[in-house]
mmCIF file as Biopython writes it, N, C-alpha, C and O atoms, coordinates in Angstrom:
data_model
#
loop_
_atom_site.group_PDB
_atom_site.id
_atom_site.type_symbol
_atom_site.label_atom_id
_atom_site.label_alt_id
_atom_site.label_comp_id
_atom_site.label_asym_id
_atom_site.label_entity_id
_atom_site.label_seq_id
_atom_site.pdbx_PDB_ins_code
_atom_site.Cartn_x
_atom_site.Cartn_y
_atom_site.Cartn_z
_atom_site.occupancy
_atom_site.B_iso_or_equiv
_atom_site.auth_seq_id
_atom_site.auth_asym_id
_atom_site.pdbx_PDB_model_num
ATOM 1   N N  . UNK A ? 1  ? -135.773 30.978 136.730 1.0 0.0 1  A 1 
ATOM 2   C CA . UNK A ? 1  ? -135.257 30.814 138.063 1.0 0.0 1  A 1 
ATOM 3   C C  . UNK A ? 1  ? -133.769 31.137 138.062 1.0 0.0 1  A 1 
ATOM 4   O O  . UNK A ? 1  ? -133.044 30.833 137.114 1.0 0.0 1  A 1 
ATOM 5   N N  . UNK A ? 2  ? -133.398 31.675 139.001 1.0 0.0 2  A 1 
ATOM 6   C CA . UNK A ? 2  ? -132.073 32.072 139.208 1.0 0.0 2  A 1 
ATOM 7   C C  . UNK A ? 2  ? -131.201 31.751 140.286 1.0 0.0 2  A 1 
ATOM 8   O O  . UNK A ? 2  ? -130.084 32.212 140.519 1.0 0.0 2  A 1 
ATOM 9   N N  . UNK A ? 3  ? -131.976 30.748 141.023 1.0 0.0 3  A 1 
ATOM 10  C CA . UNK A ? 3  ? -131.727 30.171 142.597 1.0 0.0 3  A 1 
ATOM 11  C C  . UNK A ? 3  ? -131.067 28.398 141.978 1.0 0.0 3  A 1 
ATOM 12  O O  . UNK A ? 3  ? -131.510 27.746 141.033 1.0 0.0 3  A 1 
ATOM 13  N N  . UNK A ? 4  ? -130.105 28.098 142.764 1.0 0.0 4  A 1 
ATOM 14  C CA . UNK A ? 4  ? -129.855 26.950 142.278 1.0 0.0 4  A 1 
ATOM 15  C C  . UNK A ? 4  ? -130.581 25.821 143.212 1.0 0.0 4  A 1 
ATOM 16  O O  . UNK A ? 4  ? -130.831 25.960 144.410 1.0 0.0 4  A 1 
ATOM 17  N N  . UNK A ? 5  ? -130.810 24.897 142.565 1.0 0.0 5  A 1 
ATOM 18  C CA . UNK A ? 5  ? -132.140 24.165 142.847 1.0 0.0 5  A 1 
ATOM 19  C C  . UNK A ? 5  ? -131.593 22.470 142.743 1.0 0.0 5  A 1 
ATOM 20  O O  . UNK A ? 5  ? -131.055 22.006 141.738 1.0 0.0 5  A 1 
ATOM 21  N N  . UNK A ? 6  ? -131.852 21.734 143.949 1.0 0.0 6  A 1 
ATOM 22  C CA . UNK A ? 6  ? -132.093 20.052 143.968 1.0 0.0 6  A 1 
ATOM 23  C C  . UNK A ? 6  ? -132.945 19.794 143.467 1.0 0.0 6  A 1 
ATOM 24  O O  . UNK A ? 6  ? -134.002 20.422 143.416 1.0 0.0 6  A 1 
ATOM 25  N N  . UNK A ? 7  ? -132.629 18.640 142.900 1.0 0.0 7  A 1 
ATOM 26  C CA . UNK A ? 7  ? -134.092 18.528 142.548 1.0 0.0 7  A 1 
ATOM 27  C C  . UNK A ? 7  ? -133.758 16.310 142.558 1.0 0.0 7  A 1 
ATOM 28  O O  . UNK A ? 7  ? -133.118 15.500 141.887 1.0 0.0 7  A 1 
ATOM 29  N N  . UNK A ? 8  ? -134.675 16.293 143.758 1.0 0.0 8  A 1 
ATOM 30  C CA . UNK A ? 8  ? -134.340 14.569 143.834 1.0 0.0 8  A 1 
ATOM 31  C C  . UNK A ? 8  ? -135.454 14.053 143.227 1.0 0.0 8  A 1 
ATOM 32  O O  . UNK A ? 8  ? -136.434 14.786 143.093 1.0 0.0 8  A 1 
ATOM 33  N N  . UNK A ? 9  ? -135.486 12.511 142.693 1.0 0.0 9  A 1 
ATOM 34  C CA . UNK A ? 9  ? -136.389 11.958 141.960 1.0 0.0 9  A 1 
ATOM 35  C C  . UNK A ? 9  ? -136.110 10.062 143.078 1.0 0.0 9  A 1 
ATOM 36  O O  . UNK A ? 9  ? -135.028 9.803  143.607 1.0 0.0 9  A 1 
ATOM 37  N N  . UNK A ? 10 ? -136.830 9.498  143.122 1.0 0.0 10 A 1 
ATOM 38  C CA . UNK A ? 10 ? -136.882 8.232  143.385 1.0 0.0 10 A 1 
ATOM 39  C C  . UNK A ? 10 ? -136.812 7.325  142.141 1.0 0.0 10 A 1 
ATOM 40  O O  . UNK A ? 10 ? -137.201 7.667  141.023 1.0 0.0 10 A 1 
ATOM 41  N N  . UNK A ? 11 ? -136.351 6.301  142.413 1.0 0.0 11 A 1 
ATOM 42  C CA . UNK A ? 11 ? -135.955 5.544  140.677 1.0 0.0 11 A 1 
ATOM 43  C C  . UNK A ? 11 ? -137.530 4.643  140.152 1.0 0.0 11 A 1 
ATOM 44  O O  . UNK A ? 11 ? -137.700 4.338  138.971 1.0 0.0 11 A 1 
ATOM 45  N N  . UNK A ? 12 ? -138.455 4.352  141.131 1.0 0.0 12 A 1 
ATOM 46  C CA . UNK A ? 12 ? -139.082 3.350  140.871 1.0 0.0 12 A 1 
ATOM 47  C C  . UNK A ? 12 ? -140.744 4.606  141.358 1.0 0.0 12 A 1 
ATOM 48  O O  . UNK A ? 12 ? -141.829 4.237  141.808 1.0 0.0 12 A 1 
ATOM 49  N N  . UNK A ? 13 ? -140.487 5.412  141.172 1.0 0.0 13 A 1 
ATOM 50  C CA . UNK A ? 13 ? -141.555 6.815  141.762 1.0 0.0 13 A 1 
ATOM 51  C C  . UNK A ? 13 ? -142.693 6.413  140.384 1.0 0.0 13 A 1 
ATOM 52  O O  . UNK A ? 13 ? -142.233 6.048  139.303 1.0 0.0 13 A 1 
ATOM 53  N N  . UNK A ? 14 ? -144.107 6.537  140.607 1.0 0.0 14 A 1 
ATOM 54  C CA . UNK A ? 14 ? -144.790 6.326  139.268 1.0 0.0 14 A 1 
ATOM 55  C C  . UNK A ? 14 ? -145.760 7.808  139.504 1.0 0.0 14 A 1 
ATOM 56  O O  . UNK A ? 14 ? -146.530 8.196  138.625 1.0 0.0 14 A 1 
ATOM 57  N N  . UNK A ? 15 ? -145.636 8.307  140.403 1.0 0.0 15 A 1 
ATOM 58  C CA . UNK A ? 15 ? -146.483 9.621  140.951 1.0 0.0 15 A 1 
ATOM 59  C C  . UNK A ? 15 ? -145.769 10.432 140.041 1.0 0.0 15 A 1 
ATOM 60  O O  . UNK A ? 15 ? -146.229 10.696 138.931 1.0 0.0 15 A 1 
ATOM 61  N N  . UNK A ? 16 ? -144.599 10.873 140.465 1.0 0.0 16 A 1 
ATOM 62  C CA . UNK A ? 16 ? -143.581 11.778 140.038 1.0 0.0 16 A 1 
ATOM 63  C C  . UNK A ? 16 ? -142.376 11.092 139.049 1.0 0.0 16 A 1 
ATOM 64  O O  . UNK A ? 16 ? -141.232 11.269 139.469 1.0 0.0 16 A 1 
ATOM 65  N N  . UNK A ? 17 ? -142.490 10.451 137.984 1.0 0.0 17 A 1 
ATOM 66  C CA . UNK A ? 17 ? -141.582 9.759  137.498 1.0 0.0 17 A 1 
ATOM 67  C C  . UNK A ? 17 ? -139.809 10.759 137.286 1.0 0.0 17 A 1 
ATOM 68  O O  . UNK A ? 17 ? -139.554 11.962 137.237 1.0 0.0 17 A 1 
ATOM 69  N N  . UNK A ? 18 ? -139.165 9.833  137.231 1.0 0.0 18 A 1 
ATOM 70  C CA . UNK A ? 18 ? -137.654 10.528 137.389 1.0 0.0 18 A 1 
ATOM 71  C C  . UNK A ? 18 ? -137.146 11.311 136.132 1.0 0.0 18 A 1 
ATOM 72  O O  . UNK A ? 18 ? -136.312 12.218 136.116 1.0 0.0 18 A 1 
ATOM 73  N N  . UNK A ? 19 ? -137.761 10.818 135.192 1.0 0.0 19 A 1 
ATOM 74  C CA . UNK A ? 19 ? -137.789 11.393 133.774 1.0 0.0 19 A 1 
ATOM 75  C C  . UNK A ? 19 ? -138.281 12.364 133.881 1.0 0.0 19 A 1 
ATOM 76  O O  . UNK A ? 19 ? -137.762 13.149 133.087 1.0 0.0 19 A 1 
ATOM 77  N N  . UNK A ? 20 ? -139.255 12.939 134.600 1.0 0.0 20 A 1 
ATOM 78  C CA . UNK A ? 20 ? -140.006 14.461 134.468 1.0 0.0 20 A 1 
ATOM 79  C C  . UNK A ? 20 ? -138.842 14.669 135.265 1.0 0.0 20 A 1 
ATOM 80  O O  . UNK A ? 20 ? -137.937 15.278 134.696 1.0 0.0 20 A 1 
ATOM 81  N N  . UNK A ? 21 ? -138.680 14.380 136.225 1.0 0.0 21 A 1 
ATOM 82  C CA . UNK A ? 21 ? -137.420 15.297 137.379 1.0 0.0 21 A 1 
ATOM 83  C C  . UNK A ? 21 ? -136.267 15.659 136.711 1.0 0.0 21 A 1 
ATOM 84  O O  . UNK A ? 21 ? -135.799 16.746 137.051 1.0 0.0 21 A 1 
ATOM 85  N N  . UNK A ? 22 ? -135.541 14.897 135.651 1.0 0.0 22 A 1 
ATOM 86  C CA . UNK A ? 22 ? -134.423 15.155 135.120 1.0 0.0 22 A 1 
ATOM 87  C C  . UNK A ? 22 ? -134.608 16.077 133.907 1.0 0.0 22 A 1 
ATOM 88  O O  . UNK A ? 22 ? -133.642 16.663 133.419 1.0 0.0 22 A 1 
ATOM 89  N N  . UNK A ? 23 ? -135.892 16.207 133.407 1.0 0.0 23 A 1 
ATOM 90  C CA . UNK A ? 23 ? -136.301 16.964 132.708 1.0 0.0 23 A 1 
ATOM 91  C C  . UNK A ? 23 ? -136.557 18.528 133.154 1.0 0.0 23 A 1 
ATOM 92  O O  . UNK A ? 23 ? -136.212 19.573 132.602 1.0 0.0 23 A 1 
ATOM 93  N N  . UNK A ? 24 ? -137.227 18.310 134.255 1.0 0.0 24 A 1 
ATOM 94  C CA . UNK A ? 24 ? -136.671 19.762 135.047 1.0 0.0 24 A 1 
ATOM 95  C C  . UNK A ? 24 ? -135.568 20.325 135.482 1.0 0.0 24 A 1 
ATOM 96  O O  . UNK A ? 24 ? -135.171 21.485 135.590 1.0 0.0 24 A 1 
ATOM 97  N N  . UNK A ? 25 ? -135.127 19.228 135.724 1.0 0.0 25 A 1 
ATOM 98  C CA . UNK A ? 25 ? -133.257 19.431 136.079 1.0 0.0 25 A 1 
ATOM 99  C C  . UNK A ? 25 ? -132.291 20.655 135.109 1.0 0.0 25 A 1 
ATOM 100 O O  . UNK A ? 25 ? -131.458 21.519 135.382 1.0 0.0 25 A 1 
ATOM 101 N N  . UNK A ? 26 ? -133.173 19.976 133.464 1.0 0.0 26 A 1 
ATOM 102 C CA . UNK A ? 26 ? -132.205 20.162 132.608 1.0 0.0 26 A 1 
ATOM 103 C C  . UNK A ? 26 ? -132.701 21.582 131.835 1.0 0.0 26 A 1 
ATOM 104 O O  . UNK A ? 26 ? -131.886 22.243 131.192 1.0 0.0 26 A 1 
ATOM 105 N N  . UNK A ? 27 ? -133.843 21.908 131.936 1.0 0.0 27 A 1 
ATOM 106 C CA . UNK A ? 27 ? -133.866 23.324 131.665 1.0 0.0 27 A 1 
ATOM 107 C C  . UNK A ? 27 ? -133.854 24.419 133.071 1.0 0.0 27 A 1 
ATOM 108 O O  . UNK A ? 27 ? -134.406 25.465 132.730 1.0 0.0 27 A 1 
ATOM 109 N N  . UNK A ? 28 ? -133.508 24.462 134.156 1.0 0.0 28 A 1 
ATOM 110 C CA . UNK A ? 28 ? -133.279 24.909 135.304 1.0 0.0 28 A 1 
ATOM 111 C C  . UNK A ? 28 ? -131.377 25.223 135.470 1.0 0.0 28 A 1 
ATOM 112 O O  . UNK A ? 28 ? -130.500 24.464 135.882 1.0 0.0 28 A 1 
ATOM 113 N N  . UNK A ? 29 ? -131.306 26.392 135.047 1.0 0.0 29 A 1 
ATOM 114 C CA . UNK A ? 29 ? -130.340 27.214 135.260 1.0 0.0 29 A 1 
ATOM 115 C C  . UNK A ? 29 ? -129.736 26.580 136.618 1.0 0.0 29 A 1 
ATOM 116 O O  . UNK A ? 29 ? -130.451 26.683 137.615 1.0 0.0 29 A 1 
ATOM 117 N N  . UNK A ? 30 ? -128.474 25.926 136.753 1.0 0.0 30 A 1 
ATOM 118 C CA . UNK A ? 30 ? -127.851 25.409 138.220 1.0 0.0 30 A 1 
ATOM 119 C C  . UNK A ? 30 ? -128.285 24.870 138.998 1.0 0.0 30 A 1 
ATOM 120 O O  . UNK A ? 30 ? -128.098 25.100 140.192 1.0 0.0 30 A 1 
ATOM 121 N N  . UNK A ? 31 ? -129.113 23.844 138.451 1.0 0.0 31 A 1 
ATOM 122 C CA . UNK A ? 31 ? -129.800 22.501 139.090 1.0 0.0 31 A 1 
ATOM 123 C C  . UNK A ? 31 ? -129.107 21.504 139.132 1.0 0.0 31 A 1 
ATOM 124 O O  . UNK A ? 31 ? -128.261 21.200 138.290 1.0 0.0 31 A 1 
ATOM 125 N N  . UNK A ? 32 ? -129.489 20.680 140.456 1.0 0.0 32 A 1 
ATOM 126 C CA . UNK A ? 32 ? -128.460 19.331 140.747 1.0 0.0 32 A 1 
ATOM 127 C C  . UNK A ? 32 ? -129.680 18.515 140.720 1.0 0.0 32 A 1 
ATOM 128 O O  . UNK A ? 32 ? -130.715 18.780 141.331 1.0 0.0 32 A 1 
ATOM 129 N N  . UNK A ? 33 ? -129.402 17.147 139.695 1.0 0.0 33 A 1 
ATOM 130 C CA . UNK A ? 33 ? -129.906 16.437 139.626 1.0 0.0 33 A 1 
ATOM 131 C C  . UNK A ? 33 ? -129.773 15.001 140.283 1.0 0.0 33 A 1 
ATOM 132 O O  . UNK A ? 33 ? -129.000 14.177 139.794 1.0 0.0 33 A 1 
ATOM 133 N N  . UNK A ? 34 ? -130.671 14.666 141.593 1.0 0.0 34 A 1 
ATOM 134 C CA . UNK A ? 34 ? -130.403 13.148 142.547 1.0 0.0 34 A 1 
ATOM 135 C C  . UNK A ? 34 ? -131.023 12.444 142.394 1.0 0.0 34 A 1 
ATOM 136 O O  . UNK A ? 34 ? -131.991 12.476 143.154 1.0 0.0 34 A 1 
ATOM 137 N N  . UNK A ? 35 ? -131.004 11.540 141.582 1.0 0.0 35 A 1 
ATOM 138 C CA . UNK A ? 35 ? -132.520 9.997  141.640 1.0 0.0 35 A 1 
ATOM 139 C C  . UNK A ? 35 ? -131.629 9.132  142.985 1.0 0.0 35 A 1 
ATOM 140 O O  . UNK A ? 35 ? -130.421 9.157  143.223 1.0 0.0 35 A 1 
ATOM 141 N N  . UNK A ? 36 ? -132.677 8.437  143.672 1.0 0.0 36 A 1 
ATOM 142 C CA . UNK A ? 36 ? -132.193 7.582  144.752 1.0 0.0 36 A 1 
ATOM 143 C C  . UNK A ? 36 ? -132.734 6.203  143.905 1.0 0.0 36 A 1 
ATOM 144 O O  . UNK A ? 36 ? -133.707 6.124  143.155 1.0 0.0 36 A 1 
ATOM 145 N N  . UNK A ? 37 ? -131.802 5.193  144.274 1.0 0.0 37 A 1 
ATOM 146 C CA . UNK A ? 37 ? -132.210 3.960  143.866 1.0 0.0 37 A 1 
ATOM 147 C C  . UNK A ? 37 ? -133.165 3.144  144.491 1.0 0.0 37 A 1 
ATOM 148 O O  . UNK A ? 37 ? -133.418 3.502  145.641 1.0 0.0 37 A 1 
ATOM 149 N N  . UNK A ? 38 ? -133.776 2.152  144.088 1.0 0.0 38 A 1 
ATOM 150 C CA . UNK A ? 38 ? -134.774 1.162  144.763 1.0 0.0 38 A 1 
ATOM 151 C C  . UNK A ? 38 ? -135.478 1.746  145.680 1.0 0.0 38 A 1 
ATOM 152 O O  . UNK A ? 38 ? -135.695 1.295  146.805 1.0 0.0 38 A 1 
ATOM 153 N N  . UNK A ? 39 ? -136.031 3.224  145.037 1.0 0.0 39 A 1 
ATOM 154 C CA . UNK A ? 39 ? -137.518 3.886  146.066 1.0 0.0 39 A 1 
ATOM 155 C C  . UNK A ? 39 ? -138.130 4.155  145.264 1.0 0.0 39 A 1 
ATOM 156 O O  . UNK A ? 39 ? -137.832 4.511  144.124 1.0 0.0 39 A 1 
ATOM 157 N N  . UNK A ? 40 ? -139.455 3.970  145.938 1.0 0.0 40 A 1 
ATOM 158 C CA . UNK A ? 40 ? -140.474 4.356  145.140 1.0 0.0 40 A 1 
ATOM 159 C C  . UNK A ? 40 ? -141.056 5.494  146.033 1.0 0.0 40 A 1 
ATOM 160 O O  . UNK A ? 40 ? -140.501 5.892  147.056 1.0 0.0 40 A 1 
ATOM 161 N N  . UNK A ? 41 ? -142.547 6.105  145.408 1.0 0.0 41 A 1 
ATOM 162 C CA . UNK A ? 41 ? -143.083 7.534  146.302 1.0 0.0 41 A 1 
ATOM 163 C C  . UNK A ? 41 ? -143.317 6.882  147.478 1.0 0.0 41 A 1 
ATOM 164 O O  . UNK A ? 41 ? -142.731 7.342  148.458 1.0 0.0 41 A 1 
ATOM 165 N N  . UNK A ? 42 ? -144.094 5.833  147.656 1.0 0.0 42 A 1 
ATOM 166 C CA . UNK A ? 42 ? -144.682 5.342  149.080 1.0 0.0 42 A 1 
ATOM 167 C C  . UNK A ? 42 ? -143.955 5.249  150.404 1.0 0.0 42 A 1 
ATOM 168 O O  . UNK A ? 42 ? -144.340 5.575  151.527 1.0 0.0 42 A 1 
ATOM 169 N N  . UNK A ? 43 ? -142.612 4.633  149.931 1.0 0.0 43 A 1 
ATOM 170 C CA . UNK A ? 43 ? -141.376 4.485  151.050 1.0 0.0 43 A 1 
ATOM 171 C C  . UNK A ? 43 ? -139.891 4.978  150.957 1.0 0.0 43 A 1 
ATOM 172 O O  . UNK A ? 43 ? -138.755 4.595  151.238 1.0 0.0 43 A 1 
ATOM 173 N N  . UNK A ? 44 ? -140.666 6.242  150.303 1.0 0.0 44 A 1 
ATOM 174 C CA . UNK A ? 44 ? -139.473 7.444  149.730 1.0 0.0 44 A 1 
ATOM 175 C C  . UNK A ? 44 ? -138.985 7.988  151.225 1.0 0.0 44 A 1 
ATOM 176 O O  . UNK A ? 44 ? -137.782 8.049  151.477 1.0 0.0 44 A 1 
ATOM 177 N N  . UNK A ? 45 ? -139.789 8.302  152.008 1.0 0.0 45 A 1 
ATOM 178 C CA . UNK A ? 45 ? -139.377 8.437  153.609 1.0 0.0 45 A 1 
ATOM 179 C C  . UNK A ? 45 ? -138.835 8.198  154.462 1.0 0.0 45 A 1 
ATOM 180 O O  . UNK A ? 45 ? -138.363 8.958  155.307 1.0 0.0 45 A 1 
ATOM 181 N N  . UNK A ? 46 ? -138.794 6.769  154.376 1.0 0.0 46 A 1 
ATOM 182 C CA . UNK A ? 46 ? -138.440 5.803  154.788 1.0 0.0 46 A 1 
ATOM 183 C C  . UNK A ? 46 ? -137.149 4.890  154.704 1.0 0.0 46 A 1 
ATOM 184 O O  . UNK A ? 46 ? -136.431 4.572  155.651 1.0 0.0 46 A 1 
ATOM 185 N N  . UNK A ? 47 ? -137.012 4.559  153.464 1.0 0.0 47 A 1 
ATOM 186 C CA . UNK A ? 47 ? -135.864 3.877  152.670 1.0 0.0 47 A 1 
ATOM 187 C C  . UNK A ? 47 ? -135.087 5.114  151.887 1.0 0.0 47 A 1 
ATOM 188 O O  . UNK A ? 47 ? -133.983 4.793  151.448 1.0 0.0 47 A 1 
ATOM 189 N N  . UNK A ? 48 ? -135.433 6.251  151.689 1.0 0.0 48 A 1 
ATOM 190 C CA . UNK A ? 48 ? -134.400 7.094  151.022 1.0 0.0 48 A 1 
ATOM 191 C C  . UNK A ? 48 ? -133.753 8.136  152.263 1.0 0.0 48 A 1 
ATOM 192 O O  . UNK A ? 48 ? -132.748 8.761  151.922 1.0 0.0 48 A 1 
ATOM 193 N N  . UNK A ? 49 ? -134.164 8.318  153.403 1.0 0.0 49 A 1 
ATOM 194 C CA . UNK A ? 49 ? -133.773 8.857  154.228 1.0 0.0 49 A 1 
ATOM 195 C C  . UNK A ? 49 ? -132.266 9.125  154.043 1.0 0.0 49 A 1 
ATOM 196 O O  . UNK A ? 49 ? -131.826 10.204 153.649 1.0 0.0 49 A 1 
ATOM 197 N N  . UNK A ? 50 ? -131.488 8.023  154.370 1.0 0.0 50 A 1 
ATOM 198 C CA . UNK A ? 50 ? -129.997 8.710  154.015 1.0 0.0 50 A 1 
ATOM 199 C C  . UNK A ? 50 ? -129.362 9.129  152.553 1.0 0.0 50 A 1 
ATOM 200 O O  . UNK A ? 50 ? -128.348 9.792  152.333 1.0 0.0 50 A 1 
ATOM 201 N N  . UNK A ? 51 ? -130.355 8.484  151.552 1.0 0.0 51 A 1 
ATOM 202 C CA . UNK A ? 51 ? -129.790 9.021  150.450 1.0 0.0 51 A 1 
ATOM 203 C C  . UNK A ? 51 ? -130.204 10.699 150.377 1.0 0.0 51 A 1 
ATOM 204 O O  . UNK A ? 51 ? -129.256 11.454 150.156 1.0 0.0 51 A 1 
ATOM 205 N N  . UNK A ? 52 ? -131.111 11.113 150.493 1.0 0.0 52 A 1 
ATOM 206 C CA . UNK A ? 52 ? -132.022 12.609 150.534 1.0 0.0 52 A 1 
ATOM 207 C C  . UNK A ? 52 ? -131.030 13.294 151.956 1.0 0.0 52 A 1 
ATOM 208 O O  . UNK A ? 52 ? -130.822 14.507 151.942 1.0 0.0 52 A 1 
ATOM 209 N N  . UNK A ? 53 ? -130.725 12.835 152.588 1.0 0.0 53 A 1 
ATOM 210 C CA . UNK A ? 53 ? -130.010 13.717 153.441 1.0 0.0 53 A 1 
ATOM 211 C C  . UNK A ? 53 ? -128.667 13.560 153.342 1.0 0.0 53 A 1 
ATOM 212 O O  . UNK A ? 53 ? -128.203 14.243 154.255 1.0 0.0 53 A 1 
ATOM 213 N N  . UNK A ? 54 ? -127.330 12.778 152.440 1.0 0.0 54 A 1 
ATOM 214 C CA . UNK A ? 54 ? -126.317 12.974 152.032 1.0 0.0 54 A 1 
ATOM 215 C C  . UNK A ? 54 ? -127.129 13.917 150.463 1.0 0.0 54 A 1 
ATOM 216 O O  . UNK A ? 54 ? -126.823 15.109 150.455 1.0 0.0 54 A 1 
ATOM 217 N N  . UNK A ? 55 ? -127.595 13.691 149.859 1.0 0.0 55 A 1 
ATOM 218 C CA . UNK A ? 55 ? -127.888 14.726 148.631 1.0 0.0 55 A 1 
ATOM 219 C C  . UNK A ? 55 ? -127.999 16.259 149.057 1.0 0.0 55 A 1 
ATOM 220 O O  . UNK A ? 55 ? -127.209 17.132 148.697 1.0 0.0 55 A 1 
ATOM 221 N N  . UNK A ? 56 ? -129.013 16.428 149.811 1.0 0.0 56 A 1 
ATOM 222 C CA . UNK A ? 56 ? -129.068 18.084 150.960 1.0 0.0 56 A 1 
ATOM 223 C C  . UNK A ? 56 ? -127.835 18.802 151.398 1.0 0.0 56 A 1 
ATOM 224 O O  . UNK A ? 56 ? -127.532 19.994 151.430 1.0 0.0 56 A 1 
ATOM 225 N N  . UNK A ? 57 ? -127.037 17.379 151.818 1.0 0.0 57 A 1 
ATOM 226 C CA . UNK A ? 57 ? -125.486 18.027 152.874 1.0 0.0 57 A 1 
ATOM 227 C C  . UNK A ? 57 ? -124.597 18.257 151.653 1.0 0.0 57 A 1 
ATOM 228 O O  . UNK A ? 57 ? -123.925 19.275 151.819 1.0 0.0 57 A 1 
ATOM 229 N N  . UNK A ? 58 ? -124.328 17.565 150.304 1.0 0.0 58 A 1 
ATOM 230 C CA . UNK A ? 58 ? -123.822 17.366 149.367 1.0 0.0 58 A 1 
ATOM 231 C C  . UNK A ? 58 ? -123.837 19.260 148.866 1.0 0.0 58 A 1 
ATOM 232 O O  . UNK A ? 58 ? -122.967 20.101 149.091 1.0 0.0 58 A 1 
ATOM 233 N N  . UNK A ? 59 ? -125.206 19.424 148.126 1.0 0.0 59 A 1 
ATOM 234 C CA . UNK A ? 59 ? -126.014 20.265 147.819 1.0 0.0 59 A 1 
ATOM 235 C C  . UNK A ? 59 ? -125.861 21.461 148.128 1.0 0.0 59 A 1 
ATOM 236 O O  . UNK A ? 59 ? -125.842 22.452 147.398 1.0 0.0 59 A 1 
ATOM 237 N N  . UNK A ? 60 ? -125.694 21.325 149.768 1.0 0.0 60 A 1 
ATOM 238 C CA . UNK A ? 60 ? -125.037 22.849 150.811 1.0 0.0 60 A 1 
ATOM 239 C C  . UNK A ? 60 ? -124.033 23.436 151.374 1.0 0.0 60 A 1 
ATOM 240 O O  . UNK A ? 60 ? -123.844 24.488 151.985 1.0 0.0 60 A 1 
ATOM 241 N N  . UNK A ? 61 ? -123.084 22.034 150.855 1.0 0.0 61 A 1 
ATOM 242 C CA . UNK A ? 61 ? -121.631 22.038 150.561 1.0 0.0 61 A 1 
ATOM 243 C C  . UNK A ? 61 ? -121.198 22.899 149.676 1.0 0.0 61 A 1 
ATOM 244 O O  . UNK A ? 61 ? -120.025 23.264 149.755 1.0 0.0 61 A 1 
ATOM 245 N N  . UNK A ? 62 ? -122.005 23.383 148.695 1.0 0.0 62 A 1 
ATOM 246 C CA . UNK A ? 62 ? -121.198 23.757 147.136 1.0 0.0 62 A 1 
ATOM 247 C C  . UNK A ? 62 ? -121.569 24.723 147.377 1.0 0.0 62 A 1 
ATOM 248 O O  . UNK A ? 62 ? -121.362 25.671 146.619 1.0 0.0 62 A 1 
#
C-alpha cells in the first residue's frame, strides 16, 4: 500500500482486537495508529463518536 491509512481500534473490541490493529498499523507504510478508550465493538458508534471524528479531522489535517 502506498496510500496513507487510519487505522482506529477500540480498547475493549474482542471482534477486532487492538493488537491486530496496531499490528497492521505497523507494517503499513504511513499509517496512523488510534485506539479509543473504554469502547468496545458493540457501542463503538455510539460512545466513540467524538473520539473517531477528532481522529478523521486529526488524520486530514496532515
Amino acid at each position: 500500500m502506498t496510500v496513507p491509512a487510519l487505522i482506529v481500534a477500540f480498547e475493549h473490541d474482542v471482534q477486532f482486537p487492538p493488537s491486530r490493529a496496531r499490528e497492521a498499523a505497523g507494517i503499513w507504510p504511513d499509517a496512523t495508529y488510534v485506539e479509543i478508550p473504554v469502547v468496545a465493538h458493540g457501542n463503538g458508534a455510539f460512545d466513540a463518536a467524538g473520539g473517531i471524528g477528532k481522529a478523521l479531522l486529526d488524520f486530514y489535517a496532515r
